[in-house]
VOMINU-563660 format. One record per residue (C-alpha): residue number from 1; residue in three letters; x, z, y. Coordinates in Angstrom, 3 decimals, always signed. Each point is the difference from the previous one (the first is absolute). Example, Ala and Ser with C-alpha at 12.3 -4.5 7.8 and 13.67 -1.06 7.14 Angstrom:
BEGIN
+-----+-----+----------+----------+----------+
:   i :  aa :       px :       pz :       py :
+-----+-----+----------+----------+----------+
:   1 : ALA :  +12.300 :   +7.800 :   -4.500 :
:   2 : SER :   +1.370 :   -0.660 :   +3.440 :
+-----+-----+----------+----------+----------+
***
This chain:
BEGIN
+-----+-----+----------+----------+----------+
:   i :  aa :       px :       pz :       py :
+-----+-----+----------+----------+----------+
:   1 : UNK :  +20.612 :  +13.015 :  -13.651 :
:   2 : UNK :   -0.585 :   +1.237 :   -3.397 :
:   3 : UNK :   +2.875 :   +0.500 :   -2.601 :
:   4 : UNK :   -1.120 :   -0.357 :   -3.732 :
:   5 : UNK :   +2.403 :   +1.782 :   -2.172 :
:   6 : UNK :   +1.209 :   -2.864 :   -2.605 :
:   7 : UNK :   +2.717 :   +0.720 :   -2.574 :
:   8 : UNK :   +3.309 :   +1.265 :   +1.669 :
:   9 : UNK :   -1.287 :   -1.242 :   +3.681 :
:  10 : UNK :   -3.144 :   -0.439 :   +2.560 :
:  11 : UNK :   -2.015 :   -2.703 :   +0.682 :
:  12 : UNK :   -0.989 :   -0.527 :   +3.713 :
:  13 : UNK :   -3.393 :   -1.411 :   +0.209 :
:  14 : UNK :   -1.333 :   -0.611 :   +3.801 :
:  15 : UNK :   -3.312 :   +1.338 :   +0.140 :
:  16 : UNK :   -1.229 :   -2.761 :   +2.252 :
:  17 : UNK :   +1.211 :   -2.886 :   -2.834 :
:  18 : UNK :   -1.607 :   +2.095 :   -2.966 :
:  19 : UNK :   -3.216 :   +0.482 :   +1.821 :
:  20 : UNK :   -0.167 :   -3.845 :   +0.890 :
:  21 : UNK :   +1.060 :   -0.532 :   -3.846 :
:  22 : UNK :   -3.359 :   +2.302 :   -0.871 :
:  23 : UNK :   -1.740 :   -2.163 :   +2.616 :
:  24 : UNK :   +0.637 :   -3.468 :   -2.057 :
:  25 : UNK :   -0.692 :   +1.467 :   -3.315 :
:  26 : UNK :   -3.433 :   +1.677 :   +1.157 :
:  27 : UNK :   -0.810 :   -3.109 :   +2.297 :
:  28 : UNK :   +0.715 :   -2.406 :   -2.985 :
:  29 : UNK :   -2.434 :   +2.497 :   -2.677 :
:  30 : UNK :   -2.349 :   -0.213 :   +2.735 :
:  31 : UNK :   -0.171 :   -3.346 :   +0.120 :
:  32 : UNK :   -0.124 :   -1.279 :   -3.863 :
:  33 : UNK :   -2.991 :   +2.855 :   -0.650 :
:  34 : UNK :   -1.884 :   -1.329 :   +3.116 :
:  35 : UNK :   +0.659 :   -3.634 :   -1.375 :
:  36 : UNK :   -1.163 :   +0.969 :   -3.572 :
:  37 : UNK :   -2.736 :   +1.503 :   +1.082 :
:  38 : UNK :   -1.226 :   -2.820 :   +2.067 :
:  39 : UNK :   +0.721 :   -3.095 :   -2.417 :
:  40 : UNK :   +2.683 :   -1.107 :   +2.143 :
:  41 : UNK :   +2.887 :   -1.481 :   -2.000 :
:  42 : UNK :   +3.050 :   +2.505 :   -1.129 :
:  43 : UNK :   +2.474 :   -3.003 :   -0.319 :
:  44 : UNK :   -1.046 :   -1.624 :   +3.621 :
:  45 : UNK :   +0.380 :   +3.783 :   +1.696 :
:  46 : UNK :   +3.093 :   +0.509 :   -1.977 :
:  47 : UNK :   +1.795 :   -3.145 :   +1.416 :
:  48 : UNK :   -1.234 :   +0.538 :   +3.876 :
:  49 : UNK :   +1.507 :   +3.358 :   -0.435 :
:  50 : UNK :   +3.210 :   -1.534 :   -0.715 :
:  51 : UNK :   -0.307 :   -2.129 :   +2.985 :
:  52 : UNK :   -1.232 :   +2.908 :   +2.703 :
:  53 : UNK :   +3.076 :   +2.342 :   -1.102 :
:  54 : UNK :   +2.746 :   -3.356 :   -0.084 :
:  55 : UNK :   -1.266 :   -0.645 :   +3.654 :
:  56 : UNK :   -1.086 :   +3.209 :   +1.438 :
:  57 : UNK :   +3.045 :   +1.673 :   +0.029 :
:  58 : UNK :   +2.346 :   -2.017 :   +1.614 :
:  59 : UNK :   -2.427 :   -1.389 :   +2.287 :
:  60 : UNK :   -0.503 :   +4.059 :   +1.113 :
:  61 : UNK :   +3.666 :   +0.395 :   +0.272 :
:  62 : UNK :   +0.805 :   -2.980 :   +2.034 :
:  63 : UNK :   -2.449 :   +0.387 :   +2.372 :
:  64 : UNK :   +0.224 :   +3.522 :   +0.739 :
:  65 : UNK :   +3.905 :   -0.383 :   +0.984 :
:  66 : UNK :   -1.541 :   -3.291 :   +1.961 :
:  67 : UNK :   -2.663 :   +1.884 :   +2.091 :
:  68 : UNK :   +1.080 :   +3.641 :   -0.290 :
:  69 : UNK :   +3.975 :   -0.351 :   +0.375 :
:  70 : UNK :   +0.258 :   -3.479 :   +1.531 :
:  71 : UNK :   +3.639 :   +0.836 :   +0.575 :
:  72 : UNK :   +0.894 :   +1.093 :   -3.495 :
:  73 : UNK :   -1.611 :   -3.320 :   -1.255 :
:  74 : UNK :   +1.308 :   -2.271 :   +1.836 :
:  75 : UNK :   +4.014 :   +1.568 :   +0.063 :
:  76 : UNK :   -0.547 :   -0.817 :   -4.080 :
:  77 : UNK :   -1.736 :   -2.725 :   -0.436 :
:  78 : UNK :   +2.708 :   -2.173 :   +0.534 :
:  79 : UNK :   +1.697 :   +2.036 :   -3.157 :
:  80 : UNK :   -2.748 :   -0.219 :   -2.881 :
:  81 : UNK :   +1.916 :   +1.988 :   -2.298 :
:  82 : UNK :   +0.197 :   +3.091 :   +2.191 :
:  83 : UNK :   -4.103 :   -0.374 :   +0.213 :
:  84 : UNK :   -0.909 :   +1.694 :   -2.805 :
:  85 : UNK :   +2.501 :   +3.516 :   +1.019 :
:  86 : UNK :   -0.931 :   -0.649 :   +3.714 :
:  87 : UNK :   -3.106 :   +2.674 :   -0.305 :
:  88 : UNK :   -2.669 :   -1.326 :   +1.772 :
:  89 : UNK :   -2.741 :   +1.921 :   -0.859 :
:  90 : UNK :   -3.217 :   -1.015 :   -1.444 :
:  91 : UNK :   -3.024 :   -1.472 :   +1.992 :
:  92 : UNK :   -3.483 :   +0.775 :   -1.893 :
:  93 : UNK :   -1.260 :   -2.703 :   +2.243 :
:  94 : UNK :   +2.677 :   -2.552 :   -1.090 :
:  95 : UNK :   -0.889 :   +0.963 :   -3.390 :
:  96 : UNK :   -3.299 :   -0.845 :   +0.712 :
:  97 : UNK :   +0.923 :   -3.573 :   +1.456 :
:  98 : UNK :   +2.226 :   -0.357 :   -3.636 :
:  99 : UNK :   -2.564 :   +0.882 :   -2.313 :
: 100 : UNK :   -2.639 :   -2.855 :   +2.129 :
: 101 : UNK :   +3.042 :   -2.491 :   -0.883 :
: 102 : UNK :   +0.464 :   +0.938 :   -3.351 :
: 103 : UNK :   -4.161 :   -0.182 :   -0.773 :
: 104 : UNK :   +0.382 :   -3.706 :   +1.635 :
: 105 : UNK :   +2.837 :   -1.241 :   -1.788 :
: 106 : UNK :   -1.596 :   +1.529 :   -3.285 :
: 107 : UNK :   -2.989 :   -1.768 :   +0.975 :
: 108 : UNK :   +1.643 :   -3.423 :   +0.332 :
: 109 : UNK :   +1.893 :   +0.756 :   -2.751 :
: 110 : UNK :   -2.497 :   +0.984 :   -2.427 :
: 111 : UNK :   -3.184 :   -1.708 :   +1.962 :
: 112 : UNK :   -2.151 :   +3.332 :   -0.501 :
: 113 : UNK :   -1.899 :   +2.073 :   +2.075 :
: 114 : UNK :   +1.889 :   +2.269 :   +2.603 :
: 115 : UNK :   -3.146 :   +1.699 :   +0.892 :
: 116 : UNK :   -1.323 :   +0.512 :   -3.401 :
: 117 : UNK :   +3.076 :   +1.214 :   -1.717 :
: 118 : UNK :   +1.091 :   +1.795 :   +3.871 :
: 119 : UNK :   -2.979 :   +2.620 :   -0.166 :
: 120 : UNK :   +1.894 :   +1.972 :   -2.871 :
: 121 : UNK :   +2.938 :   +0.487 :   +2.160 :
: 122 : UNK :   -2.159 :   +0.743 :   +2.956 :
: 123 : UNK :   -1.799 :   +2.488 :   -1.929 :
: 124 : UNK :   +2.905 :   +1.205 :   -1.733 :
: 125 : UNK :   +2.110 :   +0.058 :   +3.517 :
: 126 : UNK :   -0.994 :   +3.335 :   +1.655 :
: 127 : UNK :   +0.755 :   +1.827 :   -3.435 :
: 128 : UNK :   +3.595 :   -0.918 :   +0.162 :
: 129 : UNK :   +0.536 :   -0.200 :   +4.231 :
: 130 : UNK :   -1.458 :   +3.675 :   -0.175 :
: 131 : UNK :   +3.240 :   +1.175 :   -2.268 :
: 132 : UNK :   +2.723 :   -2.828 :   +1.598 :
: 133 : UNK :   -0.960 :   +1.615 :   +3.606 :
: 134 : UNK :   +0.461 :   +3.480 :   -1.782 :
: 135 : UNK :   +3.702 :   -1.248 :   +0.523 :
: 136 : UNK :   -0.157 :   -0.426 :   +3.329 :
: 137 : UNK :   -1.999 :   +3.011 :   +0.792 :
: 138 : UNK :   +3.001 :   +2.268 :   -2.411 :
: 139 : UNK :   +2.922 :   -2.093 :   +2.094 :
: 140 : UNK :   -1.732 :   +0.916 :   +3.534 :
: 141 : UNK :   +0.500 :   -4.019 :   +0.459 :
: 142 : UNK :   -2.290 :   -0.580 :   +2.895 :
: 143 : UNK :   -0.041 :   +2.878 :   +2.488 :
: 144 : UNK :   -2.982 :   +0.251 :   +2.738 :
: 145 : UNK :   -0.066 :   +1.664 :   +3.282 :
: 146 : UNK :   +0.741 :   +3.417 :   +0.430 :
: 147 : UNK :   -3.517 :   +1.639 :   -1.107 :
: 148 : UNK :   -1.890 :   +3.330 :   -0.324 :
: 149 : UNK :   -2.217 :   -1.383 :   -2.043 :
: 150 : UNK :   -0.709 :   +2.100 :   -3.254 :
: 151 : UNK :   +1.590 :   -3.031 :   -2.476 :
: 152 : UNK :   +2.861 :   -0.256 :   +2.300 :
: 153 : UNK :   +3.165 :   +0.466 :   -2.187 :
: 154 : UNK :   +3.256 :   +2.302 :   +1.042 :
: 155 : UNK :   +2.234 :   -1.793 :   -1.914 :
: 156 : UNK :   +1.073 :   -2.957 :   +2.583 :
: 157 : UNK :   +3.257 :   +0.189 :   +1.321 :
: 158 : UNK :   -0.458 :   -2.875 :   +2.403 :
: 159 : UNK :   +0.354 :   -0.358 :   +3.689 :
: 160 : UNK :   +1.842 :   +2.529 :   +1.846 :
: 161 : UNK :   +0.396 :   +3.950 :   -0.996 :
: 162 : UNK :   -2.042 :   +2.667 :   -0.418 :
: 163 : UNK :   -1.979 :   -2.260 :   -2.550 :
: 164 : UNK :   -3.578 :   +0.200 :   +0.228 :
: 165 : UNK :   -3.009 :   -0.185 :   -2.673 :
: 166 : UNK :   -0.641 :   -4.004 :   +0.482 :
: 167 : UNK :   -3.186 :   -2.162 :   -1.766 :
: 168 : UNK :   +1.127 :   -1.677 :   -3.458 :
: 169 : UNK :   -0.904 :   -3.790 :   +0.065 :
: 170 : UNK :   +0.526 :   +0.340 :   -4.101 :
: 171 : UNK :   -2.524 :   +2.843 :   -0.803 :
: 172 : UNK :   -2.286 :   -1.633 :   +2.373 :
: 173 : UNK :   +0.113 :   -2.637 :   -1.789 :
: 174 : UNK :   -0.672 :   +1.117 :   -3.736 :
: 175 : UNK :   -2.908 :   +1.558 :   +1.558 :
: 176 : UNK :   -0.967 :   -3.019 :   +1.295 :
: 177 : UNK :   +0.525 :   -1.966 :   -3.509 :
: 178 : UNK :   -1.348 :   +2.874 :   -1.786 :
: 179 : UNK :   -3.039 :   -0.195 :   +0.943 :
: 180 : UNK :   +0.196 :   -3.589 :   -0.051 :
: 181 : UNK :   +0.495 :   +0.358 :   -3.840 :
: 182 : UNK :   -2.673 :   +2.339 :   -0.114 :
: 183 : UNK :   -2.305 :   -2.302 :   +1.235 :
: 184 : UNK :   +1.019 :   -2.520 :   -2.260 :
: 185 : UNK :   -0.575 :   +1.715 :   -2.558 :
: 186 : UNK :   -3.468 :   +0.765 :   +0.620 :
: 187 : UNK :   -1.080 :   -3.474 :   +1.033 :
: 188 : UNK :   +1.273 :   -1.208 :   -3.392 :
: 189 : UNK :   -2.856 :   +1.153 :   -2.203 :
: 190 : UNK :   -1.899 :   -3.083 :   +1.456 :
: 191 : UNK :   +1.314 :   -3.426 :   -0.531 :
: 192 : UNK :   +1.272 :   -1.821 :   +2.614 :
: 193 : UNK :   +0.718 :   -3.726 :   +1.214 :
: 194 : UNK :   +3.590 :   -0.952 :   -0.121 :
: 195 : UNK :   +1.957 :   +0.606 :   +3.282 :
: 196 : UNK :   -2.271 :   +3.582 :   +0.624 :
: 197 : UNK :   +2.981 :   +1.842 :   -0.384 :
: 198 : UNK :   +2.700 :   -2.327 :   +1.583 :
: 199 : UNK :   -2.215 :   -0.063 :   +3.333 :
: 200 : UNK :   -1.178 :   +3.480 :   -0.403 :
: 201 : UNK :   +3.708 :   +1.564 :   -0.056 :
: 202 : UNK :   +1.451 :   -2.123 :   +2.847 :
: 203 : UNK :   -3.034 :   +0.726 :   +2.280 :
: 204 : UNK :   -0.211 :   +3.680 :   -0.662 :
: 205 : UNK :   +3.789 :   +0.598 :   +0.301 :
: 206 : UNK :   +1.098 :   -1.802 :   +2.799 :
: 207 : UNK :   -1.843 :   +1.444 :   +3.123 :
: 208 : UNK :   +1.142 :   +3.650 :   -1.869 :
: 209 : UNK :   +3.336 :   -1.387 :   +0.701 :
: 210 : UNK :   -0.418 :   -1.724 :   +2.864 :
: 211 : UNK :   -1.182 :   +3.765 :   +2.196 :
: 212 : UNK :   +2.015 :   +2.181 :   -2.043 :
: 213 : UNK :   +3.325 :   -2.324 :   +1.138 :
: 214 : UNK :   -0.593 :   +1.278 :   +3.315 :
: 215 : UNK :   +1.179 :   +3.234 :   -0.445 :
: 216 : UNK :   +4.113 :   -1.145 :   -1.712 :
: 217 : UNK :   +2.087 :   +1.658 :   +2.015 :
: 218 : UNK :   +2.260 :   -2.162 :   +1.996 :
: 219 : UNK :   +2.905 :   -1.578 :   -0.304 :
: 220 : UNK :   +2.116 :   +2.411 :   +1.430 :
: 221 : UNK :   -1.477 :   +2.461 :   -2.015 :
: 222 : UNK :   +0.601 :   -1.928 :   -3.579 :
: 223 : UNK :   -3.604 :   -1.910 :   -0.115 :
: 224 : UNK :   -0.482 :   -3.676 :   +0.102 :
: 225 : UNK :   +0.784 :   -2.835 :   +2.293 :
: 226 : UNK :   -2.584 :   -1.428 :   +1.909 :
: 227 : UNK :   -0.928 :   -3.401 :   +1.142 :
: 228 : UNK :   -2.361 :   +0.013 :   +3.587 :
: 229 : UNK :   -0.682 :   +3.378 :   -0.950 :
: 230 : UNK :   -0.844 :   -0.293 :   -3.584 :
: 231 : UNK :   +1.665 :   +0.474 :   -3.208 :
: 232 : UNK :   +0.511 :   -3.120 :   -2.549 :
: 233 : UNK :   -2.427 :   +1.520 :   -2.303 :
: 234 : UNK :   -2.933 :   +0.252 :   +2.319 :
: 235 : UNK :   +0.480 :   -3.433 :   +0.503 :
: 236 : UNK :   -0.318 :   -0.341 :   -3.626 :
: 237 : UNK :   -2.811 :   +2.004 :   -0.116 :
: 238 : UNK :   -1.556 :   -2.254 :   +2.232 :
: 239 : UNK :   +0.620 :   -3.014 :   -2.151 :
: 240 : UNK :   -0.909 :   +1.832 :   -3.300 :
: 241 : UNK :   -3.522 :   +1.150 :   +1.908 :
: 242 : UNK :   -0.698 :   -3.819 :   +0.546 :
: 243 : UNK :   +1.307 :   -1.182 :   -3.469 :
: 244 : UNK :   -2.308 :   +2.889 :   -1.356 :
: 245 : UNK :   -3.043 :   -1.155 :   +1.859 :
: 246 : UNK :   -0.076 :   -3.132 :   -0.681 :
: 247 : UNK :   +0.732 :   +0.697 :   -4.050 :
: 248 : UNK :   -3.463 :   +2.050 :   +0.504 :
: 249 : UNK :   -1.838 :   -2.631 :   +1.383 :
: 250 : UNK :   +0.753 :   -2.271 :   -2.858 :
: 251 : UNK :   -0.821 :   +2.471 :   -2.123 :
: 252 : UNK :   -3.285 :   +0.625 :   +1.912 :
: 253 : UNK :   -1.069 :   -4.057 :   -0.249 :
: 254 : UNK :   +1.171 :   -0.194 :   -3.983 :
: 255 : UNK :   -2.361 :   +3.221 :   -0.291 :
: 256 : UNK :   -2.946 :   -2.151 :   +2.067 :
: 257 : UNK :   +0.294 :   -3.081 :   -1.846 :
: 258 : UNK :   -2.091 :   -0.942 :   -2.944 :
: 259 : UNK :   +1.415 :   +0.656 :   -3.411 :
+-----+-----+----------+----------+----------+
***
């Protein structure tokens, strides 16, 4: 926690809350100089932003306590006042699902394209995931297996004593979106078809994720739950990788047909 000195008292900011603050501010720059810059239009990015935040976050919320801490969800449910206190944790890949409903009720709302307009938060994404799973990686929220492995990080206390150095999901992770966002960056000084960057992201993050889920530590030992031996988000990754493919190969046949 940080305390910022403030008149006769301290404010406690959570560093995990100010860093995913940072993350929407940088994500949303991100995005309106990406849209500018590629004639797409301000307003139209401006009001799917609108919709991706109203549905992203609540859809990540509800559907981590639904597949992480079935048990939590359900004993609350029932009670929809106590949902918003219950602490369920946040899915990324249930804020993934809420951002693909938002785009598609935007899209019916304001009959535009999701691809078109989509590609500057696709671009814009990694930028902003990079800082968000800063949090993660600073709040030791997703601890590994027990590892000697020179990025393994001392500061889980997880499992059973004497603690042991242990691989951080998080900081692999911004490494993972790093370059990710590096890469973006250097395939936009060409122009591309819209949907590059939509496909593009989903297909190059989601086998990352998929391999490096393998080493969460188990249950007993704080990591995720599984389901037949996976974890819920490598079978999102598996969806993503197939909703990413097939976003390429449209992109492929608009780039083959003749203009």
């Amino acid at each position: 926690m940080l305390n910022i000195p403030f008149r006769d008292r301290a404010l406690v900011v959570e560093p995990f809350f100010a860093l995913v603050i940072a993350a929407l501010l940088v994500g949303y720059a991100a995005t309106l100089l990406f849209a500018k810059k590629h004639g797409r239009s301000i307003e139209r990015t401006m009001s799917l932003a609108f919709y991706l935040v109203a549905f992203s976050f609540p859809i990540s919320y509800l559907l981590n306590g639904l597949l992480y801490e079935p048990e939590r969800f359900f004993s609350v449910i029932a009670r929809p006042s106590e949902i918003p206190g219950a602490h369920l944790g946040w899915s990324m890949y249930g804020g993934i699902i809420g951002t693909v409903v938002g785009a598609w009720v935007w899209k019916w709302r304001h009959k535009a394209s999701i691809l078109e307009i989509g590609d500057a938060f696709a671009f814009a994404g990694p930028f902003g995931w990079a800082i968000a799973r800063l949090g993660c990686f600073v709040t030791h929220d997703h601890p590994g297996v027990v590892s000697d492995f020179f990025l393994a990080v001392a500061d889980f206390q997880t499992g059973s004593p004497p603690y042991e150095p242990r691989h951080d999901l998080g900081l692999y992770d911004v490494l993972v979106i790093g370059i990710i966002a590096l890469a973006f960056l250097r395939l936009s000084h060409k122009p591309r078809k819209p949907g590059f960057y939509v496909g593009l992201l989903a297909v190059a993050y989601a086998p990352c994720r998929f391999l490096l889920d393998f080493l969460r530590a188990p249950v007993s030992e704080g990591g995720d739950i599984r389901y037949a031996g996976l974890t819920p988000a490598q079978y999102g990754s598996v969806l993503l990788l197939v909703a990413g493919v097939l976003v390429l190969r449209r992109v492929r046949r608009s780039e083959a047909a003749p203009s």
